[in-house]
N, C-alpha and C positions, 0 to 999 in steps of 0.2 A: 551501468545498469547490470542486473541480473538477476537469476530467481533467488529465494531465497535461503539463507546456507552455503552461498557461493564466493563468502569473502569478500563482500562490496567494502566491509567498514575496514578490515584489514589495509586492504590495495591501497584505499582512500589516505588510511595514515600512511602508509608508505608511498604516496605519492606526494601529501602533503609535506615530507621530508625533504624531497628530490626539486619540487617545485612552489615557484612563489604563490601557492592558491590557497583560500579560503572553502572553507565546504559548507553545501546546503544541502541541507537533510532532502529528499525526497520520498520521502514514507509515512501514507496516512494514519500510521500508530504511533511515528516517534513525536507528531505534534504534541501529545497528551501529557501531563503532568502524572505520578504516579505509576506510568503501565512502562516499567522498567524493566523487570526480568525478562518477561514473554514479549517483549518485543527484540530483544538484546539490543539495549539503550547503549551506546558508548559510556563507560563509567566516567566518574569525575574525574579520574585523571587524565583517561584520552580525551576531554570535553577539555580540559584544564592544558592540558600538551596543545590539541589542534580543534580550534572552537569549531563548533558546527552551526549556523545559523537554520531555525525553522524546527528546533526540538524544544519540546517542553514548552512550547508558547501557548496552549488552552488547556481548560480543566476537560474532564472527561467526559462532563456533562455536555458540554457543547458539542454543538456538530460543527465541523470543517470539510468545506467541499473544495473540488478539484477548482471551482472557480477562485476560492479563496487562496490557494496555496498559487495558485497562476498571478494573482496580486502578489501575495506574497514574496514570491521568487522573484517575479521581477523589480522588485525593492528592493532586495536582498544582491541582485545581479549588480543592479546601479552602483550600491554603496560599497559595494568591492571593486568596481571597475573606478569607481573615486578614487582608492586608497590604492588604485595603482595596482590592482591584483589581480588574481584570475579566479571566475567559479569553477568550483567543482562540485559540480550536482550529482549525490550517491545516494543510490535507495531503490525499491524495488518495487514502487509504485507505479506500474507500468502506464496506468491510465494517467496520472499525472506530468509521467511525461511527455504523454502525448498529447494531451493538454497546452502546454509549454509550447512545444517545438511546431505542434500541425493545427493549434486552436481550440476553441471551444466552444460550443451552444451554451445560448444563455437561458439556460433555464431557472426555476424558480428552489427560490428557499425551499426548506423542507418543513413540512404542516405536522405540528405534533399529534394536531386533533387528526386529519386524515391521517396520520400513520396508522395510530390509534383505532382507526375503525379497520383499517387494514387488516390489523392484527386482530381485531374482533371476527373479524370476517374469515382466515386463515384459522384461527384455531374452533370456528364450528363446522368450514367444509374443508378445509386442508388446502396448500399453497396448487394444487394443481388444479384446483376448480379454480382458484384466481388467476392463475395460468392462462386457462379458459379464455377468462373475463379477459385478458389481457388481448388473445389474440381475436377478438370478435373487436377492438377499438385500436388495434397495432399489431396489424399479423408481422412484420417488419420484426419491432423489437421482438414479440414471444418465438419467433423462429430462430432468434441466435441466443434468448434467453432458457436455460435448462427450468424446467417443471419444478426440483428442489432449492433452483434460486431464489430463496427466499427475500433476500435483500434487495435483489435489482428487481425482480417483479414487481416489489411492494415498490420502488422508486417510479418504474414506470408509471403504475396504475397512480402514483400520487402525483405525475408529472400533470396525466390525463385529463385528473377530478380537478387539480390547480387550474390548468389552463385551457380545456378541450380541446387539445390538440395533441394528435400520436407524439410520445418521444423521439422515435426517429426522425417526423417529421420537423422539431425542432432542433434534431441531433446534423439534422442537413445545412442550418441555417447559422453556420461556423462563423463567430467572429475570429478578426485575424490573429495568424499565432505570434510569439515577439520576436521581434527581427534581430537575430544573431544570429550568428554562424556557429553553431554546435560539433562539438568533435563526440560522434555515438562513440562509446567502449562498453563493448559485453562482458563479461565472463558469464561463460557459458560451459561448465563442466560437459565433456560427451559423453559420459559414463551417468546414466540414467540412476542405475544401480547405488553408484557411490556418493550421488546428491541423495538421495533416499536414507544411505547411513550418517551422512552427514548433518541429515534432518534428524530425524533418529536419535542419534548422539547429541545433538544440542537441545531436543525438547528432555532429554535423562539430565542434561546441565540445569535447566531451567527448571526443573524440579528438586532437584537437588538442592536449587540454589533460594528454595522460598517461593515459585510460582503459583502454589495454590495458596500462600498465605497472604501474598498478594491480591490475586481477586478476593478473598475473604476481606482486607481491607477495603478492597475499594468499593464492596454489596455495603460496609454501611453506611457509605456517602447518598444524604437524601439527593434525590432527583435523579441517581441513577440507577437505569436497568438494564433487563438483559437486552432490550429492544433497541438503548442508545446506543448509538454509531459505533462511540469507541470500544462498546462489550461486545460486539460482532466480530472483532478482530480474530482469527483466529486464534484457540489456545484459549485463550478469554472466553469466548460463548461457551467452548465444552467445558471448561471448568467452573463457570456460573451454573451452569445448568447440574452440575455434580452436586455444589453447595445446598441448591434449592431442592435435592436427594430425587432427580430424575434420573440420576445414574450411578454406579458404584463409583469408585476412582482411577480401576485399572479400565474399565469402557470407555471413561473420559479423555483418560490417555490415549489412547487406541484411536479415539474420534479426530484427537486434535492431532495425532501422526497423520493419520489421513486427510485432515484439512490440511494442512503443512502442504503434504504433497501434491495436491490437488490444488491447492495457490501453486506451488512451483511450476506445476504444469501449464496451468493461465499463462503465467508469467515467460516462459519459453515459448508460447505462441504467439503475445505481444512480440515477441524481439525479434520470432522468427520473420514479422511482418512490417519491421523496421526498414526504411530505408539507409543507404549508404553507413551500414554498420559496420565496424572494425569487432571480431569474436575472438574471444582468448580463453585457454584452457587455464583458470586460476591455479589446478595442480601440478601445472606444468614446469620445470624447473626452468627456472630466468623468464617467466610470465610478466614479472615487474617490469623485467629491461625490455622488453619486447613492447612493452605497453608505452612506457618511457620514450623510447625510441620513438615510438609514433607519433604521439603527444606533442615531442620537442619538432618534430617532422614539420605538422601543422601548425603549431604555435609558431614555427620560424626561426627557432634557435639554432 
């Protein structure tokens, strides 16, 4: 695990070297077909060296939730542990792996038509008047939900209208998580500063490397918008909304450095809230062997 910029996919193949394990993607944007660059997909040939199970398995237009990818993984867990292997579950989906290891509320599908009115609703009084609405039917969830979460508000309030019941209240009502015995490993850079250049530096890669020609491909696939799951992604929403000429392209940039890091920060909160975690400075020289070390510790070798 760890935020994003931290060298998850790196580690991953050099542990995949060291060790007899398979890897499962845990990243709600690397399921997507297409969102290559801006996600920093492993290319074909580290895909081709050390296969990843759980990338590239839906179009863009679908939606994939944390319940699905919790099926998923543990499909993915089984058929490794068949072939006599071990998982290695890398990605930086924090809520997914919490999903995984501590459970999940079974909540419902997601309503295109409620989304829809959602967003009708949002764009004549703005997300903080739905805010509002939210805490007047779940002062619970709008108390840990920020006013410009646009996403989780609108899931809430469609949790609501589905089923009249608060989110939290069905966010209490946890089916069980899967029963293995999970080895946590963080990298966790301590230098605040230097994950920020390291975000920095790979969103100028990611441009360099065709990101904005990318979202241009994928606005003209019909049934997708900016409103589906996977154009939310960071990087992806501020440069949708560039193309649709809401913004110039150096503010787009600028927006989506600061999603960046405002995911990374999320994401350092989850972990910091993880139990029985092992944290490793990825810059750290012999970070691998240290990791290694651990790893072979608990696995028993």
């Amino acid at each position: 695990m760890g935020p994003t910029a931290s060298g998850k996919t790196s580690v991953a193949m050099r542990l995949a070297a060291e060790l007899p394990v398979d890897v499962v993607s845990v990243d709600s944007a690397l399921v997507y077909r297409g969102m290559d660059i801006g996600t920093a997909k492993p290319d074909a040939d580290m895909l081709a060296k050390v296969p990843h199970q759980l990338i590239n398995i839906c179009e863009p237009e679908e939606t994939y939730s944390a319940g699905t990818f919790v099926q998923d993984a543990v499909a993915a867990i089984e058929s490794i542990h068949a072939a006599g292997r071990i998982p290695l579950l890398a990605g930086g989906t924090m809520m997914y792996f919490r999903a995984l290891t501590q459970g999940i509320a079974p909540l419902p599908a997601a309503d295109a038509n409620i989304r829809a009115a959602l967003d009708a609703e949002a764009q004549l009084e703005g997300w903080p008047a739905l805010h509002q609405q939210l805490a007047a039917v779940d002062a619970d969830a709008a108390a840990r939900i920020a006013e410009s979460d646009s996403q989780r508000i609108q899931r809430a309030l469609e949790v609501f209208r589905i089923t009249g019941k608060p989110l939290s209240e069905l966010q209490r009502e946890t089916l069980q998580p899967a029963r293995y015995n999970f080895i946590r490993v963080a990298l966790m850079p301590p230098d605040r500063a230097i994950l920020h250049q390291r975000i920095a530096e790979r969103l100028d890669q990611m441009m360099d490397a065709g990101f904005l020609d990318e979202v241009r491909q994928l606005r003209t696939r019909p049934g997708l918008t900016a409103d589906s799951t996977s154009m939310r992604s960071v990087g992806y929403r501020q440069l949708w909304a560039h193309l649709e000429g809401e913004t110039d392209l150096p503010t787009a940039a600028e927006r989506a450095l600061f999603a960046t890091r405002q995911l990374a920060k999320r994401q350092i909160t989850w972990l910091r809230s993880e139990p029985v975690i092992n944290c490793f400075d990825p810059l750290e020289a012999g970070a691998i062997d240290t990791i290694l070390s651990v790893l072979r510790e608990n696995l028993g070798e």
